[in-house]
C-alpha positions as YAML, in Angstrom:
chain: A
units: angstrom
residues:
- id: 1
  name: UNK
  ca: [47.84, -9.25, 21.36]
- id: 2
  name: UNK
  ca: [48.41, -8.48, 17.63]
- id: 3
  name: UNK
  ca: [45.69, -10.82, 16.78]
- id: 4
  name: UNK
  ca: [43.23, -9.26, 18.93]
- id: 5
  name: UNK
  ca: [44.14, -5.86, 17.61]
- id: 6
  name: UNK
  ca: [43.72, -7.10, 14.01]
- id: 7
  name: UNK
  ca: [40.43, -9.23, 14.79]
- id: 8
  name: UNK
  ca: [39.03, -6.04, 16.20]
- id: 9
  name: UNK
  ca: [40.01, -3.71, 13.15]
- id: 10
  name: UNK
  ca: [38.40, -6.55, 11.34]
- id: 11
  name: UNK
  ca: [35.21, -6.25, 13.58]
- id: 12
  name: UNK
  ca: [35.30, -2.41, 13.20]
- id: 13
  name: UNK
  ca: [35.74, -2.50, 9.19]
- id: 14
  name: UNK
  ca: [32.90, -4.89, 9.07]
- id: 15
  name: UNK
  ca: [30.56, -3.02, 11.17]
- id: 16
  name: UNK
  ca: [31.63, -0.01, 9.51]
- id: 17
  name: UNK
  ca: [30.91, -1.16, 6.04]
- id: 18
  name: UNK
  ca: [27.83, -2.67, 6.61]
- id: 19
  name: UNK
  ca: [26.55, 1.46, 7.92]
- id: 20
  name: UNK
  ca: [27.90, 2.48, 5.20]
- id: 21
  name: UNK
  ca: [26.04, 0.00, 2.95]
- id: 22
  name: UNK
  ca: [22.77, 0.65, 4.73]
- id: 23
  name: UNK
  ca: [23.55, 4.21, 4.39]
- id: 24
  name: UNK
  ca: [23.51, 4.04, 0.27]
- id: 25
  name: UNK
  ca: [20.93, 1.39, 0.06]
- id: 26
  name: UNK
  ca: [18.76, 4.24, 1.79]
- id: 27
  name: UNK
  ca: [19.78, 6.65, -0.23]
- id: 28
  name: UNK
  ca: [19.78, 4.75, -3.43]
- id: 29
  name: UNK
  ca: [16.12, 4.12, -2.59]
- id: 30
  name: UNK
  ca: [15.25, 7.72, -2.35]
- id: 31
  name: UNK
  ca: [13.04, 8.85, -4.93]
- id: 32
  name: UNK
  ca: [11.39, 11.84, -4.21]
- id: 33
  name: UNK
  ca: [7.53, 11.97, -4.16]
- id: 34
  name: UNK
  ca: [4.62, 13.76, -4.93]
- id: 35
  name: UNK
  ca: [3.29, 12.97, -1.35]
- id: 36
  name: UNK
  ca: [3.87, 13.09, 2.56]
- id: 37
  name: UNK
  ca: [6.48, 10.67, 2.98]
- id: 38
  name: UNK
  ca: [7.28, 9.07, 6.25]
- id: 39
  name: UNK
  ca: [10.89, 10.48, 8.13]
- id: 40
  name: UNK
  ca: [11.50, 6.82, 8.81]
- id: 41
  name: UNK
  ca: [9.14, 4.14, 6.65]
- id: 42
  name: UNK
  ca: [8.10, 1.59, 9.39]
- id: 43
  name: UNK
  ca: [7.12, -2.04, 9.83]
- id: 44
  name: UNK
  ca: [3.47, -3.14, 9.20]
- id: 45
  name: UNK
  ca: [2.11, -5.27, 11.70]
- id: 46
  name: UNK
  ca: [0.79, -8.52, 10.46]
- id: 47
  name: UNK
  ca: [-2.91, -9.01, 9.81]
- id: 48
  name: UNK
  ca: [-5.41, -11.48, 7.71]
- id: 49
  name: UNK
  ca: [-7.72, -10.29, 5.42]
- id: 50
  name: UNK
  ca: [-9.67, -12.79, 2.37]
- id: 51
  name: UNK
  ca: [-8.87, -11.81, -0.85]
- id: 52
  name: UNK
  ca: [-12.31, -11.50, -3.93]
- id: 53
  name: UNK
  ca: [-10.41, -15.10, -4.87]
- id: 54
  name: UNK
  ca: [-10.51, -16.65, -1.87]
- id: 55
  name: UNK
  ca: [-7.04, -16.06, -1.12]
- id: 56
  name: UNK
  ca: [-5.54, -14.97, 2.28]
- id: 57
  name: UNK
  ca: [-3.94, -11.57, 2.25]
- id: 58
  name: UNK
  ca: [-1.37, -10.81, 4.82]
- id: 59
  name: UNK
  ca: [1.74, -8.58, 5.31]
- id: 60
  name: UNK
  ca: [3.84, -11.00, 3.35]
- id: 61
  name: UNK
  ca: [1.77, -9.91, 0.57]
- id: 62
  name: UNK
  ca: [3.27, -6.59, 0.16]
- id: 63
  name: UNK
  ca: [7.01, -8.01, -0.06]
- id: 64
  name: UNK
  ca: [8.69, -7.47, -2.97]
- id: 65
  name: UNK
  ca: [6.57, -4.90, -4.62]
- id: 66
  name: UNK
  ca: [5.14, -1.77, -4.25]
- id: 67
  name: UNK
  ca: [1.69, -1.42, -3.15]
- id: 68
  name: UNK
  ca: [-0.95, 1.26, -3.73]
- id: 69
  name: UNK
  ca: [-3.60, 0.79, -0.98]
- id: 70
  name: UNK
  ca: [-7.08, 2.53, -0.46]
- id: 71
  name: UNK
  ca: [-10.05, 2.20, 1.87]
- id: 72
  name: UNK
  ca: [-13.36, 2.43, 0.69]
- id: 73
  name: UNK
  ca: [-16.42, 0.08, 0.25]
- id: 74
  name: UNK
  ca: [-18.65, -0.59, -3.31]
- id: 75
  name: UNK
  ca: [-21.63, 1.34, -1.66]
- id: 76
  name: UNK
  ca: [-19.22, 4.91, -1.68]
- id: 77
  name: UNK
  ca: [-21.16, 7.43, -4.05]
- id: 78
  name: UNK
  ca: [-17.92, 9.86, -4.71]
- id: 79
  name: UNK
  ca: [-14.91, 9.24, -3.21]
- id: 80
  name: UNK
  ca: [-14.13, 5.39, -3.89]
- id: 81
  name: UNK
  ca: [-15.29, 5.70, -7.79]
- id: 82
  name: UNK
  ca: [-13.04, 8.45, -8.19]
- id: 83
  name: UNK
  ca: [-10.15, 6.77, -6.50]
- id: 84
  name: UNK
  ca: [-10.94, 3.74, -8.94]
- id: 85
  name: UNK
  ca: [-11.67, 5.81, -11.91]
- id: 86
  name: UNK
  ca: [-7.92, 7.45, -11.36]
- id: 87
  name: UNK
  ca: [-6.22, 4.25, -10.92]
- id: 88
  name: UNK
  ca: [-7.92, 3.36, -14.20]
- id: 89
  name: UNK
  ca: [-6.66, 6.26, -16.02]
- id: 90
  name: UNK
  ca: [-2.84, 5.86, -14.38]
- id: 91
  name: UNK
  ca: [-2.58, 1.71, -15.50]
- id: 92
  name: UNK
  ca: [-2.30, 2.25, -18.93]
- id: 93
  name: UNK
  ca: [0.52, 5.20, -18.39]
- id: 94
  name: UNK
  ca: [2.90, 2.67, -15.94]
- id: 95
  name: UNK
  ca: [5.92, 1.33, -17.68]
- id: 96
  name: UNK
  ca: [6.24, -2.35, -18.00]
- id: 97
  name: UNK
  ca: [8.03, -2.29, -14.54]
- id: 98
  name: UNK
  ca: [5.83, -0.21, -12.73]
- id: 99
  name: UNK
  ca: [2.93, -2.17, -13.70]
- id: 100
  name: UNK
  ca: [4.63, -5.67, -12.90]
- id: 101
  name: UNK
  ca: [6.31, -4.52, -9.17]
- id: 102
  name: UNK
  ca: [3.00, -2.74, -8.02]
- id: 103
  name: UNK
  ca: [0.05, -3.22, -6.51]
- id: 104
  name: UNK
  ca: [-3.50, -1.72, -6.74]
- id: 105
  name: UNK
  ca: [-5.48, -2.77, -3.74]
- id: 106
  name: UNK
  ca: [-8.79, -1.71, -2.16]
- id: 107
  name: UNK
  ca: [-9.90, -3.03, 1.24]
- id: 108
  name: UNK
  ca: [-13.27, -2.74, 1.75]
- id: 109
  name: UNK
  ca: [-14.26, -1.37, 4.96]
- id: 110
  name: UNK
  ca: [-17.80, -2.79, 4.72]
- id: 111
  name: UNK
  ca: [-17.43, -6.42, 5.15]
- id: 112
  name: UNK
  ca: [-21.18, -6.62, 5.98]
- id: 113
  name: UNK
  ca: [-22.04, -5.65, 2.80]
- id: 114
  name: UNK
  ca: [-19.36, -6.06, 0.07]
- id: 115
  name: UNK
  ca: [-19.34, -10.25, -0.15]
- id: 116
  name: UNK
  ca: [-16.43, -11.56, -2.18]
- id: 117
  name: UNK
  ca: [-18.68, -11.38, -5.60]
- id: 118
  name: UNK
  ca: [-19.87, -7.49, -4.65]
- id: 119
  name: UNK
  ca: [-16.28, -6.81, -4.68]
- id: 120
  name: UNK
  ca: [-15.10, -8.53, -7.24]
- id: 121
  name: UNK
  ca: [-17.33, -7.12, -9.75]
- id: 122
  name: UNK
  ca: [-16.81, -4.21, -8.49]
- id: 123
  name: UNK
  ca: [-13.64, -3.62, -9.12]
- id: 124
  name: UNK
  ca: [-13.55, -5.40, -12.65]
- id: 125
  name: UNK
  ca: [-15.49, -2.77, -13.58]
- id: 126
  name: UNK
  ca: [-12.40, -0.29, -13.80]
- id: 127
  name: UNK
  ca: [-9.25, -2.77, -14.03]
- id: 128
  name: UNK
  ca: [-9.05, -6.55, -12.99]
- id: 129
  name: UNK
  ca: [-5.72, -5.93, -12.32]
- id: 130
  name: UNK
  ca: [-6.83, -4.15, -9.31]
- id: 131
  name: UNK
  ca: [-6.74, -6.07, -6.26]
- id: 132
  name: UNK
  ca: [-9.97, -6.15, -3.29]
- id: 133
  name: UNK
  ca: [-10.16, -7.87, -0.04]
- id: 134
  name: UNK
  ca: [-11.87, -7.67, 3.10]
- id: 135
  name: UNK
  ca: [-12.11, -9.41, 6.37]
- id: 136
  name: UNK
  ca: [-13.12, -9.22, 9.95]
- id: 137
  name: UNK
  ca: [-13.57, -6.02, 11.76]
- id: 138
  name: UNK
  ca: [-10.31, -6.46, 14.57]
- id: 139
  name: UNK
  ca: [-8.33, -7.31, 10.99]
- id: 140
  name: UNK
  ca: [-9.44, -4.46, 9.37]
- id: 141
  name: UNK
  ca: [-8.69, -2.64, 12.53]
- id: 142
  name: UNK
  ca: [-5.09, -4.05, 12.49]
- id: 143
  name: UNK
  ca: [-4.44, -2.97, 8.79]
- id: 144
  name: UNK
  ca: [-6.28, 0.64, 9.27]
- id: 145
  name: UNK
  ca: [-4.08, 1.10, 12.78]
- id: 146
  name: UNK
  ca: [-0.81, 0.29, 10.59]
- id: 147
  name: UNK
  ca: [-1.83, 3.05, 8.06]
- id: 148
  name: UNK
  ca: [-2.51, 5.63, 10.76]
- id: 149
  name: UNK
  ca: [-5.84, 5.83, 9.64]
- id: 150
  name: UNK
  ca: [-9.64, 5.40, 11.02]
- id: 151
  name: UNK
  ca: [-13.20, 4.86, 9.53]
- id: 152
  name: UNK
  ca: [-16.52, 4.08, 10.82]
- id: 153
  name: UNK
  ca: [-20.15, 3.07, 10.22]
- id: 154
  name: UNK
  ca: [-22.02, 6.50, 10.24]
- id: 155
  name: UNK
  ca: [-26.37, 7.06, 9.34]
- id: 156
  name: UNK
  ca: [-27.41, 4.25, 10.67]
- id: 157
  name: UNK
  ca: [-31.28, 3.95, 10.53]
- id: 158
  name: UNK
  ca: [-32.77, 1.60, 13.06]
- id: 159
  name: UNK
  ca: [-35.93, 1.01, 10.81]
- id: 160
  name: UNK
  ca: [-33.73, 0.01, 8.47]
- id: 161
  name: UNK
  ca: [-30.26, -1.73, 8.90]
- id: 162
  name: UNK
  ca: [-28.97, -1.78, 5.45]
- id: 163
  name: UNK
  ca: [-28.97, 2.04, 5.41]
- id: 164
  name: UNK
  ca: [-25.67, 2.92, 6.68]
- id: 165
  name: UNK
  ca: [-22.56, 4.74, 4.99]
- id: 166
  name: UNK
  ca: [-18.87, 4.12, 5.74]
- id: 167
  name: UNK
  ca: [-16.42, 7.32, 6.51]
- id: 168
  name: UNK
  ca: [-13.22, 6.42, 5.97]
- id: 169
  name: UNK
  ca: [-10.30, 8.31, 4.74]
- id: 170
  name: UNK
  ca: [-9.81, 9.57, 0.82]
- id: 171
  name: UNK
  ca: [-6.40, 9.32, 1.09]
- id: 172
  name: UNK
  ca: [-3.43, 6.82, -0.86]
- id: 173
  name: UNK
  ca: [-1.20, 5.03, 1.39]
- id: 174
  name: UNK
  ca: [2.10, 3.60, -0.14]
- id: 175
  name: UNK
  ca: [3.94, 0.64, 0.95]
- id: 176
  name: UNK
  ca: [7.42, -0.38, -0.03]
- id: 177
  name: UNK
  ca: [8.61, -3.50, -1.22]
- id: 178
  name: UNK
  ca: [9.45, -4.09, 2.56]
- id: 179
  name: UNK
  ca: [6.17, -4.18, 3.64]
- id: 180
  name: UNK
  ca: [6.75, -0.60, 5.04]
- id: 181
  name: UNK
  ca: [4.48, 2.67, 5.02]
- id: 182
  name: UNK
  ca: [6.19, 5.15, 3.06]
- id: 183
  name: UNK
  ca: [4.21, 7.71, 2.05]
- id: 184
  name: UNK
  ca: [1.07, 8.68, 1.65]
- id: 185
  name: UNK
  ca: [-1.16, 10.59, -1.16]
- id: 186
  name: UNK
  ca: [-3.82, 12.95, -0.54]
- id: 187
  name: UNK
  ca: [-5.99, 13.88, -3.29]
- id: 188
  name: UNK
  ca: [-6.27, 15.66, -5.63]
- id: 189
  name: UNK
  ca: [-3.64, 14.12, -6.80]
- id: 190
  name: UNK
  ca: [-3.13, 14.13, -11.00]
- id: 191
  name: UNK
  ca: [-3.49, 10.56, -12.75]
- id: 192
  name: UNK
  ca: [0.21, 11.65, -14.63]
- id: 193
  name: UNK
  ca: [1.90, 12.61, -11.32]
- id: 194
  name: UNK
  ca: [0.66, 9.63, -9.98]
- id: 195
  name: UNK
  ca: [1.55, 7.64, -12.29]
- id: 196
  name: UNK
  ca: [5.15, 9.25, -12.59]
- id: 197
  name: UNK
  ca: [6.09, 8.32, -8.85]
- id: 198
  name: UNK
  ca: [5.03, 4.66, -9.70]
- id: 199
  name: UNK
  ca: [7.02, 4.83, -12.72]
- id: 200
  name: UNK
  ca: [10.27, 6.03, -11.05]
- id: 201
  name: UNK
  ca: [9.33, 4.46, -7.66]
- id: 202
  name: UNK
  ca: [9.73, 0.63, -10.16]
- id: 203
  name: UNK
  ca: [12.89, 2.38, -12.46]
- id: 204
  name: UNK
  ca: [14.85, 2.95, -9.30]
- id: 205
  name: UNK
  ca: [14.10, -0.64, -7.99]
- id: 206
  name: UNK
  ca: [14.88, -1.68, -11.05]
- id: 207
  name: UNK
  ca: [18.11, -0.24, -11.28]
- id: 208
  name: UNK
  ca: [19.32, -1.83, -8.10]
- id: 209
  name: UNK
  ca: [18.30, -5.58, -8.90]
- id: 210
  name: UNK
  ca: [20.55, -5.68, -12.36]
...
C-alpha cells in the first residue's frame, strides 16, 4: 500500500513538474511584439512547395528557426517591392543571431507566371539571402489556409491571358521555430521595429539554448 502511495506521489510530482516546465518554457519564450500575435500559436499543416533551387519546401522547413513569410508574385507593381525593399533595409540591422535563426521567404502566388528563374532573379535583386518558392495551386492553398489568409487571380482579359493580377494579402506572417503561426505583421510596419522583434525574437532563443 505504501508503495502505491509513493509511486503515485511520484506520478503526481512528475506530471506536476513537467506543467510547470511547459509553463516557463512558454513564458520564457514570450517576447512581446510589434504585431497581432496569436492567443495560442498553432500547428501548420504540412504542404509541398519547390523551392527557386529546386529544392522541396515543406513544414519541416520552418523547424528550428524563425521564419518571416509573405505572399506576393514578381508581376506585383507596389505592394511585393515594398515588402522586399523593407526586408532589404532590415538584413543589414539583424544581429548575427537574428540573421542566422531566421528566415525571409516569399511564396509566389503566381505559379503560372513566376518559373523558378523569374523568381529567383527576382528576389536576388534585393537580398539572396531571401528565400522564394512556389508550387501547385491545392499546395499553395494548403500553406495560404494555414496562415488564415486568401488571394486570387483578379482582371483577367479573355483576349489576352497573360493579363491578370494577383490579390493577395500585404500582410507578414511569423512562424516559430516550431513550425507554428505566431503572429502576424501588418504594414506599415518600420524597417527598425521590424528588425528589433527579429533581433530579440533570436536573443531570447538564444538565451535558452546556452
Amino acid at each position: 500500500m505504501k508503495t502505491w502511495k509513493l509511486v503515485s506521489l511520484v506520478l503526481v510530482g512528475l506530471v506536476s513538474a513537467g506543467a510547470i516546465a511547459s509553463f516557463v518554457q512558454k513564458r520564457s519564450e514570450g517576447v512581446k511584439l510589434n504585431a497581432t500575435e496569436m492567443p495560442e500559436p498553432y500547428e501548420i499543416a504540412d504542404f509541398t512547395l519547390t523551392r527557386t533551387d529546386g529544392q522541396v519546401l515543406s513544414r519541416k522547413d520552418f523547424l528550428g528557426k524563425y521564419t518571416l513569410l509573405y505572399f506576393g508574385f514578381t508581376r506585383c507593381p507596389d505592394a511585393c517591392p515594398t515588402t522586399l525593399a523593407q526586408w532589404k533595409a532590415a538584413i543589414p540591422k539583424l544581429s548575427p543571431e537574428a540573421k542566422a535563426n531566421t528566415q525571409l521567404l516569399l511564396v509566389s502566388v503566381d505559379p503560372e507566371h513566376d518559373t523558378h528563374e523569374i523568381l529567383s532573379d527576382y528576389v536576388k535583386k534585393f537580398d539572396p539571402s531571401i528565400v522564394a518558392a512556389t508550387g501547385e495551386q491545392k499546395e499553395l492553398h494548403k500553406i495560404a489556409n494555414a496562415m488564415m489568409t486568401t488571394y486570387s487571380k483578379e482582371d483577367e482579359n479573355a483576349g489576352d491571358p497573360d493579363l491578370y493580377m494577383m490579390a493577395h494579402s500585404p500582410k507578414y506572417f511569423l512562424i516559430n521555430p516550431n513550425a507554428q503561426l505566431q503572429a502576424v505583421y501588418t504594414p506599415p510596419i518600420a524597417t527598425a521595429v521590424l528588425a528589433d522583434d527579429l533581433n530579440r525574437l533570436a536573443d531570447k532563443r538564444a538565451s535558452r539554448l546556452f
